[in-house]
N, C-alpha and C positions, 0 to 999 in steps of 0.2 A: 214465469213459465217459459219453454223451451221455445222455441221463434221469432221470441220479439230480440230487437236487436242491444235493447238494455241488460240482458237477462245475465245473471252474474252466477256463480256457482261458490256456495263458502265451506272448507275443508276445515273444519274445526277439531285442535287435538290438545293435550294435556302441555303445550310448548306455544299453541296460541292458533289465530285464525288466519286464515289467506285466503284470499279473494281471486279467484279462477273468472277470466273474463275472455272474450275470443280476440284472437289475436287481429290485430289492424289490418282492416279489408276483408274478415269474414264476419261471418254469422253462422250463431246456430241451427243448426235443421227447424224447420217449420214445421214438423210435428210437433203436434202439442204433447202428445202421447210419450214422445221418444226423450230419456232421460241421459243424462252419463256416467258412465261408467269408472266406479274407484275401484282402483285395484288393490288386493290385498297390501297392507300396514299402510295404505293412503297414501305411498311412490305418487302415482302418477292415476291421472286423468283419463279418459276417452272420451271425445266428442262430435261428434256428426259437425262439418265447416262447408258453408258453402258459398261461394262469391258468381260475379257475373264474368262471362265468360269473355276473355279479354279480346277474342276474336268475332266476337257476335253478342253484341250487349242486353240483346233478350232471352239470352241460354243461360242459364245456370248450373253450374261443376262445382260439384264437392271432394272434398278430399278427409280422411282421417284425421281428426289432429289427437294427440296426443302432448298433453302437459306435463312436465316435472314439476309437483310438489317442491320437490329439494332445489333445483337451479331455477323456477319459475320461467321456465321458457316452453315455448312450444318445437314440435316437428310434427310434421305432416306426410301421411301416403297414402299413396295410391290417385286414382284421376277418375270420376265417377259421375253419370249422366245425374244432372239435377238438381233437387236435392232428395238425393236417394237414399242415403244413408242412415238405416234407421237402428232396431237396436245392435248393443254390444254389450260384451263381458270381457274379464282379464279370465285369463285359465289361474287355476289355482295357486301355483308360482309365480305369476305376475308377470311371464316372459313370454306370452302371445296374446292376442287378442281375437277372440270372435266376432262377426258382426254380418249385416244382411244390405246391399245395396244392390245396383245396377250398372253394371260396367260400363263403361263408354264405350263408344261405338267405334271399330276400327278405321274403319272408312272417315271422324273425321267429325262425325253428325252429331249436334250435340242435341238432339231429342231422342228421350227416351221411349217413346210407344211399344216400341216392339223389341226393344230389351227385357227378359227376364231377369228377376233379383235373385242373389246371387249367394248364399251363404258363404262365407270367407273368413281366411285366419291370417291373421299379420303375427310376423316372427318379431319381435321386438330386437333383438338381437341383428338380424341381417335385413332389416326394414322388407323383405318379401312378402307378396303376399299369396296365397294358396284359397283355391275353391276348392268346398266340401263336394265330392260327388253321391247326390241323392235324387231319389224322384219327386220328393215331395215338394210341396212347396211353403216355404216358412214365412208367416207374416211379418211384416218390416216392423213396426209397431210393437210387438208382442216382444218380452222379455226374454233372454235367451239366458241359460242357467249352465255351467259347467260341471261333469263330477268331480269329485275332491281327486279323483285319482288322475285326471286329468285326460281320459279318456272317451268321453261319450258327453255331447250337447242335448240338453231335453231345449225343446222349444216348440211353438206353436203351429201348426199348422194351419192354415185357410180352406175351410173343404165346402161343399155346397150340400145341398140337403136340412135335412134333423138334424146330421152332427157337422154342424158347422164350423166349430173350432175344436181341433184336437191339440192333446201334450202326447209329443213325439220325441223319444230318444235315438241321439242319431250316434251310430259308433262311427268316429271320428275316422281309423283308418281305411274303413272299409264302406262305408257309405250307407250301412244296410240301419235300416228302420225298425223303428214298433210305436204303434201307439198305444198308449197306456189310459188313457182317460179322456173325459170331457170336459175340455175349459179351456184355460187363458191363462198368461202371463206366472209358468212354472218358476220355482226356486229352489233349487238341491240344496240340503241341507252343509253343513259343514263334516260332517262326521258320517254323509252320505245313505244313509238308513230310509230318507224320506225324500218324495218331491212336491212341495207346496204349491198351490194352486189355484186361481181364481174359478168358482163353479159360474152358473149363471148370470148373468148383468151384473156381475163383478161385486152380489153380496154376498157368496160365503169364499170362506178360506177349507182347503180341502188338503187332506196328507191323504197322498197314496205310494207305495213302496215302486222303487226304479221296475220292479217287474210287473206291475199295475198292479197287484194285492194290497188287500188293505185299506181301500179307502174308507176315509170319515172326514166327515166336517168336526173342524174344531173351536170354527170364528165365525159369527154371523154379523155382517156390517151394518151399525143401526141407523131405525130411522130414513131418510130417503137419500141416503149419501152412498156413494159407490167408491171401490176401490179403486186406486190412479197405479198405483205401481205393483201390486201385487205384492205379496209379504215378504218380509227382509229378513234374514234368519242371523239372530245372534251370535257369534264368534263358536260359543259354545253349544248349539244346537237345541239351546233348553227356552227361547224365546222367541217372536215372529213381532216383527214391529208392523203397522200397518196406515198407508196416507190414505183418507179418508177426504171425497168430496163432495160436500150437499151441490143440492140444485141450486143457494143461492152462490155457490164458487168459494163457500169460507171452509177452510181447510182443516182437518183433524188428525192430529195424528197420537194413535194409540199401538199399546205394547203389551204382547197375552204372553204369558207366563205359559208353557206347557208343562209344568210341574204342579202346580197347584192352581191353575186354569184362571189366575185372580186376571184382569184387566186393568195395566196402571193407563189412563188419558192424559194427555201433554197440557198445556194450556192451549184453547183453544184458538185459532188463528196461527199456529205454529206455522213457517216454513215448512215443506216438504221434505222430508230425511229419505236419502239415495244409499244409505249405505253406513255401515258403522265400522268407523275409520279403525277399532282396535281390532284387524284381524290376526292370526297367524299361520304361517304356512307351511 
């Protein structure tokens, strides 16, 4: 799992497996919650890094790191209070990246109290990186989903009240919002028609259409196991793989068919599955 400082990350494809480790002197983010991010045809990496801070050895700064698949090397960006860094996605074409942390503070300070997090996009190309301007406010933890067209981030929001966690799409040029439903940890489909969704304490899986019509439950997680990552949508939009956690921490991972609603199960005790490395784009 994501924080301990053993934690390994394995990229498994039809040419063989590689072993994704953090680079000498970081760590990954201490959310346990917070996974990483494969970009389409399984290039490259995304990971929350975080070290102690070399000028005050009780701070901690994080930075993006970002791994090649193909050279097995790392680069890093940005400078960030913490370890603040929680989720990401690659944009559809694999040349930016989304993600939510806490800027550092200009003055110098490396506590973050009174920093607000920050939704943000890294240009993978000119290593920049740009904040979303919105009102909302997006949970660190919580999955964040791109559309295929590569214009608009569905993600979670933090609210207080009855509707405590919303799915909010955020169009990316203009900052402006909607929210569409009640849950957790959204997934836009590949072919864009659906965004998938964790309902209540993360046991059902829910499709509702980018303009909130539509919804239905299509997956109910069994038993007293809850969902970790929220559903993973197949290359071709016709399956949702799903990692499954009992209360004793042994893990499941299971894959529904929305074609013919059949449920195949993995063996159990599987590894966690972050993503299916055959995408296209």
């Amino acid at each position: 799992m994501p924080g301990l400082p053993y934690v390994v990350l394995l990229v498994a494809s039809n040419t063989g497996v590689i072993e994704v480790s953090p680079p000498v002197g970081y760590r990954v983010t201490a959310y346990t919650t917070v996974f990483p991010a494969l970009s389409p045809l399984a290039y490259r990496v995304a990971w929350g890094l975080s070290q102690h801070d070399k000028s005050h050895k009780e701070r901690i700064r994080s930075v993006l790191g970002v791994f090649s698949v193909t050279d097995k090397t790392w680069k890093t960006y940005g400078d960030f209070c913490g370890e603040s860094i929680g989720s990401a996605v690659f944009s559809p074409d694999g040349t930016k990246v989304a993600f939510v942390s806490q800027p550092a503070s200009p003055t110098g300070n490396g506590y973050c109290f009174e920093n607000a997090r920050v939704l943000q996009i890294l240009n993978l190309a000119t290593g920049g990186i740009k904040p979303i301007r919105y009102s909302g406010r997006v949970g660190a933890n919580a999955r964040l989903t791109w559309s295929p067209n590569g214009k608009y981030l569905a993600g979670q929001f933090c609210c207080s009240g009855p509707s405590a966690y919303q799915i909010v799409v955020i169009d990316i040029a203009s900052g402006r919002e909607r929210v569409i439903a009640q849950g957790t940890n959204p997934s836009w489909s590949p072919n864009g028609d659906w965004i998938a969704f964790e309902g209540q304490q993360g046991k059902d899986c829910i499709l509702v259409r980018p303009d909130g019509t539509g919804s239905r439950v299509v997956q109910k997680v069994q038993g007293n196991a809850v969902s970790l990552t929220g559903a993973l949508w197949s290359p071709d939009a016709k399956k949702l793989l799903f990692n499954e956690e009992a209360i004793d921490s042994r893990g499941n991972v299971s894959i529904l068919d929305l074609v013919d609603r059949k449920v195949a199960r993995l063996p159990k005790h599987t590894d966690f599955v972050l993503g299916w490395a055959s995408q296209s784009r």
